[in-house]
C-alpha positions in Angstrom: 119.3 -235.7 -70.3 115.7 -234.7 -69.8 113.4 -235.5 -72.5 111.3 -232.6 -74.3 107.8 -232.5 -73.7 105.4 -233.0 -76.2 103.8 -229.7 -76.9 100.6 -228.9 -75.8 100.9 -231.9 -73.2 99.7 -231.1 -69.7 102.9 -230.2 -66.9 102.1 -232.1 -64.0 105.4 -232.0 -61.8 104.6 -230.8 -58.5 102.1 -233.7 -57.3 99.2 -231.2 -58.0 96.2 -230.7 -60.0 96.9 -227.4 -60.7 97.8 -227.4 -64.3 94.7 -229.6 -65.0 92.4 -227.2 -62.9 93.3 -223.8 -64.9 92.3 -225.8 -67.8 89.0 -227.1 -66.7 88.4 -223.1 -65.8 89.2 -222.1 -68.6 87.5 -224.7 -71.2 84.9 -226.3 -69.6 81.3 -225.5 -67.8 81.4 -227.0 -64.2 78.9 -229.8 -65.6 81.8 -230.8 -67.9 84.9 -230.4 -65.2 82.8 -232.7 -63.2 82.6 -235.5 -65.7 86.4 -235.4 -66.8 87.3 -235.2 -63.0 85.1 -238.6 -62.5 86.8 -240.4 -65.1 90.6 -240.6 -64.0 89.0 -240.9 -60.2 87.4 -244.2 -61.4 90.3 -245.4 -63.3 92.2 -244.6 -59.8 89.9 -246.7 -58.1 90.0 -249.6 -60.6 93.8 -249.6 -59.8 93.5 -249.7 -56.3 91.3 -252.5 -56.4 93.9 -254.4 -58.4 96.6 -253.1 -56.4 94.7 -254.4 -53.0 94.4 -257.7 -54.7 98.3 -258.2 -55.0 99.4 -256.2 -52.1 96.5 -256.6 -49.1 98.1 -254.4 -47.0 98.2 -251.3 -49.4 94.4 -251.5 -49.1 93.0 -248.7 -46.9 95.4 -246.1 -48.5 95.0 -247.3 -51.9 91.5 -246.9 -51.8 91.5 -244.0 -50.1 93.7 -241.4 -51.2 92.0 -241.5 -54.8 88.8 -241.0 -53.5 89.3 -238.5 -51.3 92.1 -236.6 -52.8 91.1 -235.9 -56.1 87.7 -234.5 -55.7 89.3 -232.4 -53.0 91.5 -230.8 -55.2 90.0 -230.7 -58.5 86.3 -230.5 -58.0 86.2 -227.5 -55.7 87.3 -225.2 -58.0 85.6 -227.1 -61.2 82.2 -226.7 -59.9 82.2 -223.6 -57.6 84.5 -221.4 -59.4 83.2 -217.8 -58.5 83.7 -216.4 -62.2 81.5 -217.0 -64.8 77.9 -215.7 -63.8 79.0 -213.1 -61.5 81.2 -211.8 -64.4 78.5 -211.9 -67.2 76.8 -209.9 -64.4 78.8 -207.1 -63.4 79.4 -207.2 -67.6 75.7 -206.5 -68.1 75.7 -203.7 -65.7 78.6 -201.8 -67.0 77.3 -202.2 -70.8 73.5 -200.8 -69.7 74.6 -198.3 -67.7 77.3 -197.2 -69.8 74.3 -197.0 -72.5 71.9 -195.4 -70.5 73.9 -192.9 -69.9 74.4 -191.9 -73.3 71.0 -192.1 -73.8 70.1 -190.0 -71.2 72.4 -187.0 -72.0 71.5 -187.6 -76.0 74.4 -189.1 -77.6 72.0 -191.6 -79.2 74.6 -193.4 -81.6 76.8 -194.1 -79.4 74.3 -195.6 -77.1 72.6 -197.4 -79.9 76.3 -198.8 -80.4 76.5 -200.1 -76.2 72.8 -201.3 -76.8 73.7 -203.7 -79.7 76.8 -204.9 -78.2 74.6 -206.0 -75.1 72.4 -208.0 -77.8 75.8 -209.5 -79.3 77.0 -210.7 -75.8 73.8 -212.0 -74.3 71.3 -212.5 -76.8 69.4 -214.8 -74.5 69.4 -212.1 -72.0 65.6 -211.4 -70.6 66.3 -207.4 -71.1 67.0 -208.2 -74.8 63.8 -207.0 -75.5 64.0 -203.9 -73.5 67.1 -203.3 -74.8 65.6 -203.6 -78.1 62.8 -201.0 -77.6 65.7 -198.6 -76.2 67.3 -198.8 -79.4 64.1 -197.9 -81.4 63.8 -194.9 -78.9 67.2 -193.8 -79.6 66.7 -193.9 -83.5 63.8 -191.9 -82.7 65.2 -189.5 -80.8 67.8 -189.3 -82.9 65.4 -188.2 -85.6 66.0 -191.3 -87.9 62.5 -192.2 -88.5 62.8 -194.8 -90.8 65.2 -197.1 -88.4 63.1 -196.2 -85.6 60.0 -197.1 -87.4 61.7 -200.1 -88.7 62.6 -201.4 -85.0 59.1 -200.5 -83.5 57.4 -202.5 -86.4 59.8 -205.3 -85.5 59.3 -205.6 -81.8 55.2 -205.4 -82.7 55.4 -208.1 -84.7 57.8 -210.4 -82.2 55.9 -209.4 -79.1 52.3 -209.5 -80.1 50.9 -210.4 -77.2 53.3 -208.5 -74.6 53.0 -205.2 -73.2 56.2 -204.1 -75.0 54.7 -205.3 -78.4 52.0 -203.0 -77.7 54.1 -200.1 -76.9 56.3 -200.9 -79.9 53.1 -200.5 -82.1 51.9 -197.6 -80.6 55.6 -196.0 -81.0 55.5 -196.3 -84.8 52.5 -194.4 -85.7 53.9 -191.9 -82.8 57.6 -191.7 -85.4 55.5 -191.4 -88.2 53.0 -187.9 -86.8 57.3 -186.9 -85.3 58.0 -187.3 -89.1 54.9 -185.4 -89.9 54.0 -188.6 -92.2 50.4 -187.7 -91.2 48.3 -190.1 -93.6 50.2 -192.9 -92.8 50.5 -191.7 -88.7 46.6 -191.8 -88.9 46.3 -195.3 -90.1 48.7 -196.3 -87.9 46.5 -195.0 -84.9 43.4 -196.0 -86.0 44.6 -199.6 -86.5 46.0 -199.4 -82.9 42.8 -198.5 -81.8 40.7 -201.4 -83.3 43.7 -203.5 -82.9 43.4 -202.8 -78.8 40.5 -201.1 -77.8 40.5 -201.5 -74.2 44.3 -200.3 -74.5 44.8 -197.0 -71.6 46.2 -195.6 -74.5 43.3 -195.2 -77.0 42.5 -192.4 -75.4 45.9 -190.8 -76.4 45.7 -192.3 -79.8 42.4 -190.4 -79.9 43.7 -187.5 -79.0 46.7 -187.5 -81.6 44.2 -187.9 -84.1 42.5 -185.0 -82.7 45.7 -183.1 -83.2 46.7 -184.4 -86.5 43.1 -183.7 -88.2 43.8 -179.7 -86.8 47.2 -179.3 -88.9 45.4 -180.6 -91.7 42.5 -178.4 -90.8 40.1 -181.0 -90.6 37.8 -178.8 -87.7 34.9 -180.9 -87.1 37.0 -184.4 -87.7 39.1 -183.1 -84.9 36.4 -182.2 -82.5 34.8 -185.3 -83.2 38.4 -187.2 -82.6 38.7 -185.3 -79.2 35.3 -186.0 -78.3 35.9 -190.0 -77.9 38.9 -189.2 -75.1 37.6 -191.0 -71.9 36.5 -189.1 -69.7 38.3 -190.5 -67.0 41.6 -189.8 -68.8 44.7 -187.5 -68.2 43.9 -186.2 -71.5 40.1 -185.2 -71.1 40.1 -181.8 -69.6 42.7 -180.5 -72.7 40.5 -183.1 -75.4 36.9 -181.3 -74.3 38.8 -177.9 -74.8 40.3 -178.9 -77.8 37.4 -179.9 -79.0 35.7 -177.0 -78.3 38.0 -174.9 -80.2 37.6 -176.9 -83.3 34.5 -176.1 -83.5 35.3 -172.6 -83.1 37.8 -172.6 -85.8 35.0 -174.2 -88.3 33.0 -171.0 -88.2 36.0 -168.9 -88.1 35.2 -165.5 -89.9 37.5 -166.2 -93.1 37.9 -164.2 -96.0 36.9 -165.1 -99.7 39.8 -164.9 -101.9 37.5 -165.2 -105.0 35.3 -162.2 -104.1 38.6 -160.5 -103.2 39.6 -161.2 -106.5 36.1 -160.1 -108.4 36.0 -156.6 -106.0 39.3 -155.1 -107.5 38.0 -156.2 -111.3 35.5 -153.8 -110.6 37.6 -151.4 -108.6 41.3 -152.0 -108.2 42.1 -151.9 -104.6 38.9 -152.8 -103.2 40.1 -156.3 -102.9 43.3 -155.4 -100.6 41.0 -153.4 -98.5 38.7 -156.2 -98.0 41.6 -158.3 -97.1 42.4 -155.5 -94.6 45.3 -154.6 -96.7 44.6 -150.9 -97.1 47.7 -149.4 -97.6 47.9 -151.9 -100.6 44.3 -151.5 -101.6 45.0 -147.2 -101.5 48.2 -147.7 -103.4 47.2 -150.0 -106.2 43.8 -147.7 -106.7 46.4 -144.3 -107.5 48.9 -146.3 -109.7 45.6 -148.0 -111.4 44.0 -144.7 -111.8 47.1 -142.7 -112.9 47.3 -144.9 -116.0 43.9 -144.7 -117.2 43.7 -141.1 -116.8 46.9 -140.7 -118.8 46.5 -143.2 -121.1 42.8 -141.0 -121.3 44.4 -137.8 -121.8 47.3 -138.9 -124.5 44.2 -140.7 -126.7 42.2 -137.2 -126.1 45.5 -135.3 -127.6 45.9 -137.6 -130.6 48.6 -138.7 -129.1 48.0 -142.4 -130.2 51.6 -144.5 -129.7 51.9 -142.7 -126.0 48.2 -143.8 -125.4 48.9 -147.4 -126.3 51.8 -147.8 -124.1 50.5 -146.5 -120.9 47.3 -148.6 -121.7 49.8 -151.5 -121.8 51.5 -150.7 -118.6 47.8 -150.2 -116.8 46.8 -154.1 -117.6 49.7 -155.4 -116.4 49.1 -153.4 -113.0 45.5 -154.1 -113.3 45.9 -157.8 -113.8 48.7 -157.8 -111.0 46.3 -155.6 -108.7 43.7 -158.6 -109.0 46.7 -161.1 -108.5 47.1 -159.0 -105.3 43.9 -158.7 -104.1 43.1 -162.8 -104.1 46.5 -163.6 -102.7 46.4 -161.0 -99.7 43.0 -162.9 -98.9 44.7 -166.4 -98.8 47.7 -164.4 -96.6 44.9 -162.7 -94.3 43.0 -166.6 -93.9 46.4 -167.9 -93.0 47.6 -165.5 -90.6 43.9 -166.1 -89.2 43.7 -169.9 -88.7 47.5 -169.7 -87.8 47.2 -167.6 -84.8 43.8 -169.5 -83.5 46.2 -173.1 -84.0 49.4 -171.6 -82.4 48.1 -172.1 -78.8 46.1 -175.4 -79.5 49.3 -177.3 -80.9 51.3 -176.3 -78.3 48.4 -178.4 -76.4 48.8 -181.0 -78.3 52.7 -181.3 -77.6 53.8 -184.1 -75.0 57.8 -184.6 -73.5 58.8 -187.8 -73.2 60.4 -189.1 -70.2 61.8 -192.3 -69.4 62.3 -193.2 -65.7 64.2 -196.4 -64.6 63.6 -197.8 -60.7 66.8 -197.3 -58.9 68.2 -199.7 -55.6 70.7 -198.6 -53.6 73.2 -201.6 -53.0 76.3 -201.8 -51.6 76.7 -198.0 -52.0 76.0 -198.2 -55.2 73.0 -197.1 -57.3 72.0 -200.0 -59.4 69.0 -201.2 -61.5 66.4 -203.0 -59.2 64.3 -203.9 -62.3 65.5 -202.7 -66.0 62.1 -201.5 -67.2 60.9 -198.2 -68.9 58.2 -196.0 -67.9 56.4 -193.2 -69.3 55.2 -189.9 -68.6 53.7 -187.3 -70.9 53.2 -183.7 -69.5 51.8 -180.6 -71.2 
């Protein structure tokens, strides 16, 4: 009757290692396996010095077949076992290509999704930090400034003195002018500026802030912003233009709403006409002087209450007609500066693109060096 084996004890039946070597694969680093392996081979040998002792003849193959038996059969696949590191490899690939991809054809959350599980499965990767800054991208992309800005500031801080932390810094104030957080966005540049002057991107910080000061309709500030672009830059031909038309806009021919306002006091309309609203300016000088002249002829005729009421009626379209006047000349200066600043931010508007280096291997297109690089066109 055959005894039941202990459960959980290792099956050795066959004369082979077999049993022992699936579990070395499967529990054990190849460091380890080798040190397990050397303690039953010396405990082998121990007994085949014993055994020589008692039995001479038994010496050579006592000796031996431990020795040269059970390294051959368990240390081959212990220490050079194909798996591991080739595995996390291929594993790596398929989780940043599968996330570039998404990336690329702007299902963000998703790819922010394969990005993190890259960081859960080899946090001590060297693309962890790449990986990182692809996340921030996708946040910002995806339009969720506060994550993005959140994951810039975070990479800045951690990678001070890299490149990347750089980029990372540069990236936040760059979320906060997409989020159109423009006080904050100018700070942000500024400090990135005095932070890293010799930076080849001051010269595009200087020109956001060139930008930023024209939607806020800062003229000269801008102009003098554009001014400091290198000259030697990508950016200086559109910063010297720019900066001329800053100046330009600062002597723009604008109206006054406040005269606009005083002209129809005196003579409803005249303010609509000065604003170039004539059709207005014609139309509230007949309904103005319809109701003086009646209210004029019913007090002429005694005819008191009717007088009274179309003398009401006139100051509410009198007071509306200098209402009118003031706020066609803020319309007029908006529709001004806004068709001057239509071209010039469309000059200030950059496309990001992100280019990876591609090898060809083995038929197959695979990253030569994970990195990200940038180009900003008109």
């Amino acid at each position: 009757m055959k005894r039941a084996r202990k459960r959980g004890a290792p099956l050795i039946t066959d004369g082979s290692f077999a049993p022992l070597k699936k579990k070395m694969r499967a529990d054990m680093s190849p460091a380890t396996a080798v040190m397990h392996c050397l303690l039953p081979a010396t405990v082998l040998l121990a007994s085949a010095v014993f055994t020589s002792a008692v039995f001479p003849a038994a010496v050579l193959p006592a000796v031996v077949f431990p020795a040269a038996v059970l390294p051959a059969a368990v240390l081959p696949d212990a220490v050079s076992q194909p798996g591991a590191q080739g595995q996390d490899k291929s594993e790596k690939k398929k989780i940043l290509s599968f996330a570039d991809h998404l990336f690329e054809t702007g299902e963000y959350y998703r790819a922010i999704t394969e990005y993190s599980r890259f960081l859960f499965f080899f946090p001590d990767d060297p693309l962890v930090k790449l990986v990182r800054l692809k996340i921030a991208y996708a946040y910002q992309r995806g339009e969720q400034w506060k994550d993005a800005r959140q994951r810039f500031d975070d990479l800045a801080r951690d990678y001070a003195e890299q490149e990347i932390g750089r980029e990372a810094m540069f990236q936040s104030a760059e979320t906060l002018r997409l989020e159109k957080n423009y006080p904050e966005a100018l700070s942000r540049y500024q400090r990135f500026i005095e932070a890293f002057p010799k930076d080849e991107r001051v010269d595009l910080a200087f020109f956001r802030l060139g930008c930023i000061r024209l939607d806020l309709h800062e003229w000269l500030v801008a102009a003098e912003d554009f001014s400091k672009v290198g000259p030697n830059s990508r950016f200086s031909a559109d910063a010297a233009h720019l900066g001329q038309e800053s100046k330009r806009l600062a002597s723009l021919p604008l109206k006054k709403p406040a005269l606009a306002g005083i002209l129809s006091g005196l003579l409803p309309g005249a303010g609509q006409i000065y604003s170039r609203r004539y059709r207005d300016g014609l139309t509230a000088l007949l309904v103005n002087a319809g109701f003086i002249w009646g209210a004029a002829e019913a007090f002429e005729q005694d005819q008191n209450v009717l007088g009274s009421i179309l003398l009401a009626i006139e100051s509410g379209w009198y007071a509306g007609n200098i209402y009118s006047a003031v706020s066609s000349t803020t319309k007029f200066n908006r529709r001004e500066i806004e068709k001057n600043l239509a071209p010039l931010r469309e000059r200030c508007s950059f496309s990001l693109k992100i280019k990876e280096d591609k090898g060809e291997q083995e038929g197959k297109t695979e990253p030569r060096e994970y990195h990200i690089s940038f180009n900003f066109w008109f």
